[in-house]
PABA-345531 format. One record per residue (C-alpha): x, y, z; residue in three letters. Coordinates in steps of 0.5 Angstrom, whole numbers, plus 500, padded with zeros to 3 digits. Each point is the difference from the previous one (the first is absolute). Layout:
<nodes>
XYZALA/...
</nodes>
This chain:
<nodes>
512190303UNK/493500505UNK/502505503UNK/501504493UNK/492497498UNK/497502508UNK/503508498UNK/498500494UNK/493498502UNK/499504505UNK/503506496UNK/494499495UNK/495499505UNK/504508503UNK/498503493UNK/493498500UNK/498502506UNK/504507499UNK/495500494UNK/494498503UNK/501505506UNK/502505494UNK/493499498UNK/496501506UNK/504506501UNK/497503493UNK/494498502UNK/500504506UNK/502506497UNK/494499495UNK/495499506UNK/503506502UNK/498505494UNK/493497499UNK/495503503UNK/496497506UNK/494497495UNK/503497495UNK/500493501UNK/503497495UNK/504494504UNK/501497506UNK/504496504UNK/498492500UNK/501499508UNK/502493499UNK/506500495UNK/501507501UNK/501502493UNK/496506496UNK/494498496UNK/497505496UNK/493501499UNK/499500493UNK/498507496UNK/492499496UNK/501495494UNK/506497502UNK/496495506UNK/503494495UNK/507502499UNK/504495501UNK/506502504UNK/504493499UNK/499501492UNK/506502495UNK/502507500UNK/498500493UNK/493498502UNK/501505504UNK/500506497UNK/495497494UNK/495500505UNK/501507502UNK/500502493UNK/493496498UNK/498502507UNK/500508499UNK/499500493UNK/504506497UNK/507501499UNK/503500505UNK/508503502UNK/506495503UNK/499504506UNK/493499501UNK/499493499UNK/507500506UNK/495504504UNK/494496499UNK/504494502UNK/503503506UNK/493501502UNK/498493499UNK/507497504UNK/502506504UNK/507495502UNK/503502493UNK/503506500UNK/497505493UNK/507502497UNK/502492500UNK/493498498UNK/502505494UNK/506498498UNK/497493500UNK/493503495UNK/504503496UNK/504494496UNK/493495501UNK/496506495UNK/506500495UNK/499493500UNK/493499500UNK/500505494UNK/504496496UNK/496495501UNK/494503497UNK/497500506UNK/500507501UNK/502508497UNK/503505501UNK/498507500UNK/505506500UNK/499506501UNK/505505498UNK/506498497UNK/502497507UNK/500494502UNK/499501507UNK/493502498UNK/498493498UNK/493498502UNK/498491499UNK/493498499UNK/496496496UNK/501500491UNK/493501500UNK/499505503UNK/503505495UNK/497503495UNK/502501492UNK/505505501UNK/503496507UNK/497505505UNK/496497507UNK/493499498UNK/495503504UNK/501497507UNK/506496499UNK/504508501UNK/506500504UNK/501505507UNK/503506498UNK/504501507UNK/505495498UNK/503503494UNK/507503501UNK/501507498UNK/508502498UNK/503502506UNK/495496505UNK/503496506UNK/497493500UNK/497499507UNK/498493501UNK/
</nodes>
């Protein structure tokens, strides 16, 4: 039985550590694209984690705080609406360790909810729901367009027959 628990333990311990090195290996692979002046994180001598120097106007995210406190604060943050993927990029760039296609997946139901909410809209662009943009309910005007400079980005609208890149 102790045997079994000792096993057991030491089987999670095996899991979080091949996680952990799964990450500092997508870590590597992303300082290796970067070009050689971006500096947007570092390595903390002490622990050895990575830490993200944080981008203009995110100095007072709170990286401990909800997920959904999270992408609130990216959307009040930019002021526009703004696509799933973006606010998952905007994140990766704010906590490199998370990985975009997992930051969107998370991001996606948390905007469904905050809209039902009331906390925020949904624009759609086209009949598709893969056009979907999130932002505040006062930055529309009467007939439930963006106001001027609340505009989401045009580049991240799908086109039938479009491969999604993320």
């Amino acid at each position: 039985m102790a045997n079994e628990n000792a096993i057991n333990e030491l089987l999670k311990l095996k899991n979080e550590l091949s996680e952990r090195i799964r990450q500092v290996d997508i870590t590597i692979d992303m300082l290796k694209t970067m070009p050689i002046s971006a500096d947007s994180t570092s390595i903390n001598k002490v622990t050895g984690n990575l830490t993200s120097v944080k981008p203009e106007g995110y100095e007072s995210f709170d990286i401990n705080a909800s997920f959904r406190a999270k992408v609130i604060y990216v959307i009040k943050t930019e002021k526009k609406f703004l696509h799933a993927r973006e606010i998952a990029q905007i994140l990766n760039k704010i906590e490199p360790t998370k990985n975009t296609k997992d930051l969107i997946k998370k991001v996606s139901p948390i905007l469904s909810l905050l809209k039902q909410k009331g906390v925020i809209i949904k624009i759609k662009v086209g009949r598709s729901n893969i056009n979907s943009f999130w932002g505040g309910k006062d930055w529309v005007n009467e007939n439930g367009l963006p106001k001027s400079g609340y505009e989401y980005d045009d580049s991240y609208l799908v086109k039938a027959g479009d491969n999604i890149d993320i």
